[in-house]
N, C-alpha and C positions, 0 to 999 in steps of 0.2 A: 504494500500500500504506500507506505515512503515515498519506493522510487517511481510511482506514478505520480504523488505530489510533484516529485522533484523534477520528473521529465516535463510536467504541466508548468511548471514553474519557469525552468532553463527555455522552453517554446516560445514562451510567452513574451521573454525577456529577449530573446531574439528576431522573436515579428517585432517587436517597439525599436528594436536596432535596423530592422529594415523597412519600415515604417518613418524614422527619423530620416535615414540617407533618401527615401525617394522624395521627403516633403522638402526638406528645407538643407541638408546635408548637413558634416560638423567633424569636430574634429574627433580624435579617439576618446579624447579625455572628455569630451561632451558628449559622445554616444553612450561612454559606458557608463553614466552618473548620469540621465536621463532611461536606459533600460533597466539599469539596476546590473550591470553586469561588470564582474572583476577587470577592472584596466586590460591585464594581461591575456585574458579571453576576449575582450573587445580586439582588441590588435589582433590577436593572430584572424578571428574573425575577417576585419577590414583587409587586411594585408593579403591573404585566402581571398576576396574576393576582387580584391586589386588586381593580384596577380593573374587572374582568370579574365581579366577585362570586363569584369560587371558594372563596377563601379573604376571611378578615375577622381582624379584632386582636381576641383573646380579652383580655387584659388588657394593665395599661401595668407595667412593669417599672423598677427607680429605676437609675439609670446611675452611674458612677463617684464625681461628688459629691452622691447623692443625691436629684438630682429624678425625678420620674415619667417618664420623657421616651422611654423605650424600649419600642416596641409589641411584645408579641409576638401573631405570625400561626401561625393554627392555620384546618384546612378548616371549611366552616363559612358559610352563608347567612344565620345570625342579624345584626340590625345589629350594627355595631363596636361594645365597650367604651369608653363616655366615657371620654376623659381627663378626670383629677384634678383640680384647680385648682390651679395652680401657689403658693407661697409668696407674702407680700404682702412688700415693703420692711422693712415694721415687723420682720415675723418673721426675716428675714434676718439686721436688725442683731442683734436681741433675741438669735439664737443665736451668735452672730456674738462681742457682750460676753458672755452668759454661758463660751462658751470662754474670752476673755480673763481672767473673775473665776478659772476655774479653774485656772488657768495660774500668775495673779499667786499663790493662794492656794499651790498646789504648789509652788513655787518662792520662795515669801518673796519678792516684787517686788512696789513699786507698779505697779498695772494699768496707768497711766499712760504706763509702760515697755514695757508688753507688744505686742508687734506681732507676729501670730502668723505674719510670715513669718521671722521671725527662728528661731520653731521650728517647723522642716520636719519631724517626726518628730510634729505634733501637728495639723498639717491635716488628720487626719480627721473635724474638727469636722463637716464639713458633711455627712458618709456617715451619720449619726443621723438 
């Protein structure tokens, strides 16, 4: 009796995974936390259907510090959406001291001083 609960359950949570990709698409971390299903059975899932050509990455999505780096998958035979080109070195630092100048200026401090792990309430520099 269990594992009929449990095979009704795991069904269930997998029509809402393909349910999700054909309405609106998403990323794995949003499929699996809208079906209810472990992270790492969501991916192998998506990746399993990627691979098959059912589904493809309709765009790439910026992740928590701001890079492109998040696909999201939607049904769909068209090739994938390129990825972005990631950021160069140069642009890194360049945003990197521009927060610092803005910091120093905010605060009346030579930049000199300024190490923006000293303020933690201003690392969102890199989500811009």
């Amino acid at each position: 009796m269990a594992n009929i609960r449990n095979h009704l359950a795991a069904s269930t949570a997998y029509a809402e995974a393909i349910a999700i990709l054909t309405t609106s698409g998403g990323t794995v971390q949003e499929i699996s936390v809208h079906a209810g299903l472990q992270y790492a059975t969501t991916r192998k899932l998506i990746y399993a259907l990627h691979r098959r050509g059912v589904i493809r990455v309709a765009l790439w999505r910026k992740d928590a510090i701001g890079r492109r780096r998040l696909p999201v998958y939607a049904f769909g035979t068209a090739p994938d959406a390129a990825q972005p080109p990631g950021m160069t070195l140069a642009e890194r630092v360049e945003r990197y001291e521009a927060k610092r100048r803005e910091i120093a200026q905010r605060f009346g401090v030579p930049m000199r001083g300024v190490r923006l792990r000293d303020y933690p309430e201003e690392k969102s520099y890199a989500a811009r």
